[in-house]
MILO-199607 format. One record per residue: residue in three letters; x, y, z of N, C-alpha, C in turn. Coordinates in steps of 0.02 Angstrom, whole numbers, padded with zeros to 5 digits, always signed. Each point is the difference from the previous one (the first is absolute). Layout:
AlaXYZXYZXYZ/...
This chain:
Unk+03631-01046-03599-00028-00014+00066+00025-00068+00025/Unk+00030-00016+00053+00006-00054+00019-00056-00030+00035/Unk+00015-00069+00020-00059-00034+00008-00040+00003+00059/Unk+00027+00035+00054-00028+00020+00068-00055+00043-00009/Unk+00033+00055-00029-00046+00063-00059-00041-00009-00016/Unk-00003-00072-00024-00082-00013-00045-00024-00024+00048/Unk+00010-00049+00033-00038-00024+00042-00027+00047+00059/Unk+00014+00060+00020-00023+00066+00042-00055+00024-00039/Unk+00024+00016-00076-00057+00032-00023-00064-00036-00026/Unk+00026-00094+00005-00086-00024-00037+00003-00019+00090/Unk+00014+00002+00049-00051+00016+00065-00029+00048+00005/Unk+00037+00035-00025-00053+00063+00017-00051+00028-00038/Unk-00011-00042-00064-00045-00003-00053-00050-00046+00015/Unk+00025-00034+00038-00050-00048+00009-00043+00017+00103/Unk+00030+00027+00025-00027+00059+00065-00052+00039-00053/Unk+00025+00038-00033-00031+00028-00034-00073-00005-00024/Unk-00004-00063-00046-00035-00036-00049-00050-00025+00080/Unk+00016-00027+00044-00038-00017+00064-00041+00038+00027/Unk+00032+00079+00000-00040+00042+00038-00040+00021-00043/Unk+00007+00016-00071-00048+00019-00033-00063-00034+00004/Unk+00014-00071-00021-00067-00033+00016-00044-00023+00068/Unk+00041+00006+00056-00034+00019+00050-00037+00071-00002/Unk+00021+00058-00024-00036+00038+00020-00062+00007-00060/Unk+00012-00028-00042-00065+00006-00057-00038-00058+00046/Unk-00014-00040+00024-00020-00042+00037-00025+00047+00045/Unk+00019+00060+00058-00037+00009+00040-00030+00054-00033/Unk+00019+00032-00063-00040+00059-00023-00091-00020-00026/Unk+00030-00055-00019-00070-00039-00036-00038-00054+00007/Unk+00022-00010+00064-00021-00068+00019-00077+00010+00039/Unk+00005+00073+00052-00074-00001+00024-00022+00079-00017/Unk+00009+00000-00077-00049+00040-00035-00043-00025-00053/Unk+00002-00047-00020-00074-00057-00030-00038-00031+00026/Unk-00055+00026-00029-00055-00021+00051-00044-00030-00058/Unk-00038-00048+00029-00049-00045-00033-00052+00052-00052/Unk-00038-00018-00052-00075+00042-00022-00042-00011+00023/Unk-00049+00042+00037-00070-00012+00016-00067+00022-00038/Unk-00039-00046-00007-00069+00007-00026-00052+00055+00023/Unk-00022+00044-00014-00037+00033+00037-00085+00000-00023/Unk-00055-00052+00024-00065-00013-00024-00055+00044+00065/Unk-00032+00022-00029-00041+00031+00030-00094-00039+00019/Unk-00017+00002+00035-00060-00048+00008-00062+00065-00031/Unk-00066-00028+00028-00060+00046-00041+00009+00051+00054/Unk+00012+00001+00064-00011+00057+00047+00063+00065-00013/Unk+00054-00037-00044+00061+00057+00004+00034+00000+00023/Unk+00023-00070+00051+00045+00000+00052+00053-00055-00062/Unk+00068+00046+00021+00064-00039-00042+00017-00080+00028/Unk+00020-00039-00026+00030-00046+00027+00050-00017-00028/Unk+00054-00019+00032+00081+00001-00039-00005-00078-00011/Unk+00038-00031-00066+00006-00067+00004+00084-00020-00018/Unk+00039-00029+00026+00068+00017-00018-00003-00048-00052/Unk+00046+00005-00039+00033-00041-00064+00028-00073+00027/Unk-00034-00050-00032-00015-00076+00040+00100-00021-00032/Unk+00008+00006-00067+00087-00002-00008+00035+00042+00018/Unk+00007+00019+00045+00042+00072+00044+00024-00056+00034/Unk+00094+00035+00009+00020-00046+00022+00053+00033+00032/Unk-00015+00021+00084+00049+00050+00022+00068+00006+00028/Unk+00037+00051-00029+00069+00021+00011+00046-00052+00055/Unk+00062-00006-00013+00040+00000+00056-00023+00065+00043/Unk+00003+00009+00063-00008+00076+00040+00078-00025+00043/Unk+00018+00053-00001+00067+00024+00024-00011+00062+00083/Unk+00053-00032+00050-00019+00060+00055+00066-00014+00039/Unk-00003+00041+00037+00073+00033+00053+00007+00053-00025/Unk+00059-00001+00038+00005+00084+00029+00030+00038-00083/Unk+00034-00040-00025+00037+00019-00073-00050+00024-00059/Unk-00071-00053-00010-00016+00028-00043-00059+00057+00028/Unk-00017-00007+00062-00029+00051+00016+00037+00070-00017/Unk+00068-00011+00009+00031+00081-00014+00005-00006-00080/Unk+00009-00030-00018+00003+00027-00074-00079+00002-00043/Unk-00042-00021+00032-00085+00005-00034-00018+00064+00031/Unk+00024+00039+00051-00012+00054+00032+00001+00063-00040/Unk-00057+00038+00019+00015+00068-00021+00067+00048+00027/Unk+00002+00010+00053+00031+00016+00077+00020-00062+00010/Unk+00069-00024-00010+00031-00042+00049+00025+00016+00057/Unk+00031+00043+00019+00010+00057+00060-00062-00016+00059/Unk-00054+00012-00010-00039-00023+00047-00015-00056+00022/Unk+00041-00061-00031-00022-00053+00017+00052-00003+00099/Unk+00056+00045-00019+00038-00005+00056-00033+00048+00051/Unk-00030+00050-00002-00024+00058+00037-00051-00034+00059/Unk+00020+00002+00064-00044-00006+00043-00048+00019+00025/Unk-00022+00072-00049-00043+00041+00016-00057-00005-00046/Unk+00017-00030-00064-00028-00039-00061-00079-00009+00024/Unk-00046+00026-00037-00068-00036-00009+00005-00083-00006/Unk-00039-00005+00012-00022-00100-00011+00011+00001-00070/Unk-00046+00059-00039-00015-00028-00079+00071-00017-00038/Unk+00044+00025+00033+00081-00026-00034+00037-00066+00002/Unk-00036-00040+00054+00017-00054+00013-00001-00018+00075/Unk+00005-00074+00013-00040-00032+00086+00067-00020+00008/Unk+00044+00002+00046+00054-00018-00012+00006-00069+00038/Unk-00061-00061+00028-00028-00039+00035+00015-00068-00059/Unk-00020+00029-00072+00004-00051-00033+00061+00011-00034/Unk+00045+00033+00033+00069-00027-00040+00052-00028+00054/Unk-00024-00012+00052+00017-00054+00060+00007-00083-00004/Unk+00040-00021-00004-00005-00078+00002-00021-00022+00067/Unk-00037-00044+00059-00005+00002+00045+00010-00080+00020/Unk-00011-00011+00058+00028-00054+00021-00069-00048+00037/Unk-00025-00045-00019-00075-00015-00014-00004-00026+00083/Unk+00060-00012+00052-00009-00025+00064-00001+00061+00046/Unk+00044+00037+00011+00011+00049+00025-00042+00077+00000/Unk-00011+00001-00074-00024+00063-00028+00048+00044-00006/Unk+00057-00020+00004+00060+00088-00014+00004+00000-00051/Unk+00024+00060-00037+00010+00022-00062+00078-00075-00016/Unk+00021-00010-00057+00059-00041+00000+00057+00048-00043/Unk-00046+00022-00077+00030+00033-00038-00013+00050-00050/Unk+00005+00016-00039-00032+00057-00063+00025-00043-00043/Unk-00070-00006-00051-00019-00027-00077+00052+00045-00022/Unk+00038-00015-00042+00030+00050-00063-00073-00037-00063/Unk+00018-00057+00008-00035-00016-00081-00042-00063+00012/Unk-00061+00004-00039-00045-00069+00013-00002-00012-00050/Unk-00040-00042-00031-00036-00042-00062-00067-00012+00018/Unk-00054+00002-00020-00068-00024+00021-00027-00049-00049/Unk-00003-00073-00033-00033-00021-00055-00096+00005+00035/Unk-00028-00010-00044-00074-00016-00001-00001-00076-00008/
């Protein structure tokens, strides 16, 4: 192999090695969810208490990982689409003077 050769194939090992861990990132990033306590008082009524060391997820959003967390990605494009598939309002970037749409999220980050 000459040396161009290698250097094509550890780019593309390393594209590679990138996308993988982006997408384990959006596969798992907003499917952990905190533990909750569940105590009941003398009348029977539940009360939830969340877990005080819970310490929550990166959450991930745009239009990308919406299609790949999807059951039906197909409907996310369908204009005829129920709501329950997705608002397509919050994958709008907007423009905070004007109010026009500016752009479409591909990808966010959310910390806590």
């Amino acid at each position: 192999m000459t040396t161009a050769t290698k250097k094509r194939v550890d780019g593309k090992l390393k594209f590679l090695g990138w996308v993988g861990a982006v997408a384990v990132l959006f596969l798992f990033s907003s499917t952990t969810y905190g533990q909750e306590k569940i105590i009941y008082d003398t009348r029977g009524k539940a009360h939830r208490i969340p877990d005080i060391n819970y310490v929550p997820p990166v959450k991930t959003g745009g239009i990308i990982p919406k299609f790949i967390q999807s059951r039906q990605p197909l409907q996310l494009v369908n204009p005829f689409a129920n709501r329950s598939y997705g608002y397509g309002k919050g994958m709008v970037s907007w423009d905070g003077r004007s109010g026009k749409p500016k752009g479409f999220i591909a990808f966010s980050l959310k910390f806590w």
